[in-house]
N, C-alpha and C positions, 0 to 999 in steps of 0.2 A: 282837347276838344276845341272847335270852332266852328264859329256862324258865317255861313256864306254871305249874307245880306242883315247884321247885324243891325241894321236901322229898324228894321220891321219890330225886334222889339216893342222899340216904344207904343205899338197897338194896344199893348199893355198896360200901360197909365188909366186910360179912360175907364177899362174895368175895375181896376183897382182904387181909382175915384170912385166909380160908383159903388164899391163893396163895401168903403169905406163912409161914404155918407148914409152906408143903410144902415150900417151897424150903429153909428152915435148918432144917427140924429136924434130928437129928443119925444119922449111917446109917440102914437101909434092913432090910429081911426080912434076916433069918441063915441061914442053911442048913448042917446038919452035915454037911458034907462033907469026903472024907479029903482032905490036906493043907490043909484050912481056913484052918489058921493063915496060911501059906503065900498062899493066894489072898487072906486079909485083910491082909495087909502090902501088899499090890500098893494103888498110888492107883487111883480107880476111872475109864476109862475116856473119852475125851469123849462118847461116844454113850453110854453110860449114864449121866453126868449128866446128858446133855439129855435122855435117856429118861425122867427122876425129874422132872424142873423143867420141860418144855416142855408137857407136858397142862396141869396144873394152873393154867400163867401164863395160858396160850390159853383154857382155860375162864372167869377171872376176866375175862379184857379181854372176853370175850365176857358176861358177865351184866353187869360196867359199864356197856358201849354200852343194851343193854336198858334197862337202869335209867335209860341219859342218854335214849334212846327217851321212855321211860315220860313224863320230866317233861316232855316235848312242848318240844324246843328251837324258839325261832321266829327268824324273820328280820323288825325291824323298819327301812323305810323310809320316811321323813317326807318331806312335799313341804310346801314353805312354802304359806300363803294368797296372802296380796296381795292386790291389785287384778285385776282381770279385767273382758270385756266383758259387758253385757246389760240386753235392754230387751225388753220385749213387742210381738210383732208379729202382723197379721193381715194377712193375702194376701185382697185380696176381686178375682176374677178373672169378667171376663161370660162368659158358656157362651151367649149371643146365637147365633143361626145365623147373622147376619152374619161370626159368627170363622171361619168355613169360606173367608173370600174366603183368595187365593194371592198377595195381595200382598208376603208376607211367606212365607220356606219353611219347611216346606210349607204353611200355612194360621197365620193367625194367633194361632189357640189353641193348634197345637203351638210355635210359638216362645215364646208367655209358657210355658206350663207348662217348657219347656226352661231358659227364663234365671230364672225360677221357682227352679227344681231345683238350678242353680247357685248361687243367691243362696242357698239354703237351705244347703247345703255347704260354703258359706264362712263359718256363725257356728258357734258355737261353745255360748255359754251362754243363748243367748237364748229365750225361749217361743213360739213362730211358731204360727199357726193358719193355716186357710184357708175361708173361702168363697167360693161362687159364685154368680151373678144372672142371671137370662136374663128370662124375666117374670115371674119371682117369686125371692126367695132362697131359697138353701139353706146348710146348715152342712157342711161334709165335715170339718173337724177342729178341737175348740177348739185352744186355744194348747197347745203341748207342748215336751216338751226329747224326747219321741221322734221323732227325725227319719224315723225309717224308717217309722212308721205315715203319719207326715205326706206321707211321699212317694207312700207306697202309694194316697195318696187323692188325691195331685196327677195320678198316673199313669190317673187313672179319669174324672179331671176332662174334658167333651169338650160339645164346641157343639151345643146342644137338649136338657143333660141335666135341665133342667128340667119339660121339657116346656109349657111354658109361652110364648107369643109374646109378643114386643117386647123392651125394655130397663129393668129396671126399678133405675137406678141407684141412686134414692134409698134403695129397700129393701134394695137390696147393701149401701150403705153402712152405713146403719142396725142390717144385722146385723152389720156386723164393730163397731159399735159398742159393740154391745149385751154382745159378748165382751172388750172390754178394759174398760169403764168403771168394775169392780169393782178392776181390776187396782191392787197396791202398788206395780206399777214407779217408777221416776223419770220413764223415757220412753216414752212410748204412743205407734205408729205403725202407719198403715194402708196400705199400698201399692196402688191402684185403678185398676186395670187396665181399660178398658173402648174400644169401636171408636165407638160411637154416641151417639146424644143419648137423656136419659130420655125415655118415651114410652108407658108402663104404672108400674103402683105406686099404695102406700097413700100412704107417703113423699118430702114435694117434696126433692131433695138438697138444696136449700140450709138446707133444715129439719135435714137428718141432719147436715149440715156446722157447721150450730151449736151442738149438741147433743154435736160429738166434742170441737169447742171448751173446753166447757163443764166436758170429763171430762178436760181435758189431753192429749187425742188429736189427734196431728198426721197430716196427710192429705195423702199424695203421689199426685195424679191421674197416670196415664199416659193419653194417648191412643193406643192401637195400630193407626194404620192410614194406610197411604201417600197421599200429597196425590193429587187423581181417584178416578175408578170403578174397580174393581175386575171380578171373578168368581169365583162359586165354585159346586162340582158337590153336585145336592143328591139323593135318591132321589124320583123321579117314580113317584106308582103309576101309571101311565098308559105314560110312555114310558122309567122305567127312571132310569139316571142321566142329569140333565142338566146345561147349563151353566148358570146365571144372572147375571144383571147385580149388583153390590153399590155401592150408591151413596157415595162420601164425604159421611156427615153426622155429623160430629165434632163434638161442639157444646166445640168449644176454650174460649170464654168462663165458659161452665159450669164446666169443671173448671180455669181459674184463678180464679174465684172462692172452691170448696172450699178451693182452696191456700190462699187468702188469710183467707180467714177460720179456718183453724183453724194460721195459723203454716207451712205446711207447703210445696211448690214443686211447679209444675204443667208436666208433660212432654208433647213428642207423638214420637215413635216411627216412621220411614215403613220402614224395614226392621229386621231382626235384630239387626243389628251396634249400632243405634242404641240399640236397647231393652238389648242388653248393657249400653253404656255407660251408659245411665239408671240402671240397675240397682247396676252398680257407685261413680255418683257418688251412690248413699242408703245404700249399704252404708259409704262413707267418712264420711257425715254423720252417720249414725245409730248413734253410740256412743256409751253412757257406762259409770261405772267399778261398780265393785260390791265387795265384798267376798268373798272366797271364802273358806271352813272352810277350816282348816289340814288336809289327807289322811294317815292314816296307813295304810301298805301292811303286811300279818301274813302272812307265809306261814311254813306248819308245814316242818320239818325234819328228823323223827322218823324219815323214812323213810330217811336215809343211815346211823346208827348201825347203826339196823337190818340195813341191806344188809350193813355190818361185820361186825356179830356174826354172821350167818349165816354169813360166809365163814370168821370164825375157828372155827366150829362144825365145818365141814366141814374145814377143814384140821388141827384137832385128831385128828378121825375117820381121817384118810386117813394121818396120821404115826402115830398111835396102830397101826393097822393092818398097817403097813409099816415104815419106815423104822426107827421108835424102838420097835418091839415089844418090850414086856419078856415074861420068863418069868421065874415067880415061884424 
């Protein structure tokens, strides 16, 4: 423990002089009363000494606590640095209408945004961002250490939100590139989520995969989508919701390629449980060590003295009142 303004103490003295000159000084009011003498031979009583010494002690412990109030006692608690985890990460996930197929429960978008959510949960110090690609990119969150913003805009993430037709990988790519290659990390990584082959874009992937190369960014393709055709229910203005066909066109080559040229390992996914496991074997690969500030925790104290002296305040009042009443 420590006092922010340890001088204020000394406000403490002067009560303590005075507690101290009430307690020894030497008798008390005289009063000329017949047999006087007589009542002044007598030792004076226990309750009248405590009558004469109990305010006065009770008022000083009460202006000390103030006083120890006053200099604002703190509670300090240090937590070492160390070593710790972290590295910068960007989530580029396709919002493609192909994610709506149900090869995966319920749809393929809800399962990444779901193992997404988890993989996000399980770091700790790390800067995560997220985009998403359908036929065109978009940004939903640069990299942060607020997870909770980051999730709010996972939670929103959904198939067509670009409004835009086809798959445009290379430009997904490209923007989550374009968010780390500033980055001071040690470790840059992209996690690439997508069901399909590129097939609209400014950007050939293999162009954006050279490019993450080049910035120290390594690139973990997933494929998300089960071997065969699929189906998935889309809104028809015509007949309402229907069902449709979803073809398997994975282009697997493509995104081991990406792996390969930027250092990184290319996955394919055909249900949930799969893409879990994917998920959890980049979370084990993808650490390094950092440095963290040594923390030091201050919380004020001031308020327990306080609570003190109030109590011997009032217990002076209710003796003084009562029990120890003197008449002069």
């Amino acid at each position: 423990m420590r006092f922010l303004h340890p001088w204020l103490l000394l406000l403490a003295l002067p009560a303590l002089a005075a507690a101290a000159a009430a307690v020894w000084r030497p008798g008390g009011g005289k009063l000329s009363l017949p047999a006087g003498e007589k009542l002044r031979s007598r030792a004076p009583s226990i309750r009248a000494r405590t009558a004469r010494v109990a305010p006065p002690v009770l008022l000083a412990l009460a202006l000390c606590l103030i006083a120890a109030a006053l200099a604002r006692p703190q509670k300090t608690i240090k937590f070492a640095g160390g070593a710790g985890e972290g590295i910068d990460i960007m989530l580029s996930i396709d919002s493609s209408l192909s994610m709506k197929a149900v090869d995966f429960k319920p749809t393929r978008v809800d399962a990444a945004k779901a193992t997404a959510r988890r993989f996000v949960l399980g770091r700790a110090q790390d800067r995560i961002g997220l985009t998403t690609f359908g036929g065109a990119p978009l940004l939903l969150c640069p990299p942060t250490l607020d997870y909770d913003a980051l999730l709010g805009r996972l939670d929103e993430l959904d198939a067509g939100m670009t409004r835009a037709d086809g798959t445009a990988l290379g430009d997904g790519l490209a923007s989550a590139v374009s968010r780390l290659k500033d980055s001071s990390a040690k470790s840059k990584v992209i996690i690439l989520l997508s069901d399909g082959r590129a097939n609209t874009g400014v950007v050939d992937p293999l162009t954006a995969a050279k490019a993450a190369a080049s910035y120290g960014i390594k690139v973990y393709p997933i494929g998300v989508a089960g071997k065969g055709d699929s189906s998935m229910t889309i809104d028809d203005p015509r007949y309402g919701q229907v069902t449709v066909p979803v073809t398997d066109d994975l282009d697997e080559e493509l995104l081991a390629e990406v792996a390969r040229l930027t250092g990184g390992k290319a996955y394919r996914a055909q249900d949930g449980g799969e893409l879990k496991n994917i998920f959890a074997a980049i979370d084990r690969m993808e650490k390094s060590k950092v440095a963290l500030p040594k923390i030091t925790a201050i919380g004020d104290l001031h308020a327990w003295p306080l609570a003190a002296a109030l109590l011997l305040l009032l217990l002076e009042s209710a003796l003084a009142a009562g029990p120890l009443l003197r008449w002069p």
